[in-house]
N, C-alpha and C positions, 0 to 999 in steps of 0.2 A: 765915498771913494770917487777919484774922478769919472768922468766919462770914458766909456770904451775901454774899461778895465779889461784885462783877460784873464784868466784862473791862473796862468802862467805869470803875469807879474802881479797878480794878487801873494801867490806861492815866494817868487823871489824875490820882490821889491817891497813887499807891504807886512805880510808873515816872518819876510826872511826866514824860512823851514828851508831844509834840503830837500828838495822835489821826490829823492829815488824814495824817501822812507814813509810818502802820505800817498793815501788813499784821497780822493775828492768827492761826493756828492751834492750833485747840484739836481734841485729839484726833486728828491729823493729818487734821482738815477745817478747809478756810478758815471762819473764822467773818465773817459777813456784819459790814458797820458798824452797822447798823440793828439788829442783835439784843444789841450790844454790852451797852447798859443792864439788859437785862433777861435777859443769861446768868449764872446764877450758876457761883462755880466750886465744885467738892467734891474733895476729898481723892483725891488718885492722878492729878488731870487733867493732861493733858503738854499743854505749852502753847509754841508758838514765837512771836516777835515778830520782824518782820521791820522794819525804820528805814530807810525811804530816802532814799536824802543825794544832793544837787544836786552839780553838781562842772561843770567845765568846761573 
């Protein structure tokens, strides 16, 4: 990934997911929505993404 990624355009540039339906954890701590823009990521970060899907 380039430098100075942020969760926020990992989510919409990189992923392309719709933000409202993923969970983030970075560093096996939930990462808030709100901090999203302004987390960078750097080299070694362990990162899960959680997609949650409607069904019925």
């Amino acid at each position: 990934m380039p430098d100075e990624t942020t969760l926020d355009a990992l989510v919409k540039r990189i992923l392309a997911f719709a933000p409202e339906r993923l969970a983030i954890e970075l560093n096996r701590e939930v990462a808030p929505r709100a901090h999203w823009s302004h987390t960078k990521l750097r080299e070694g970060d362990r990162i899960e993404v959680v997609h949650f899907v409607g069904g019925g």
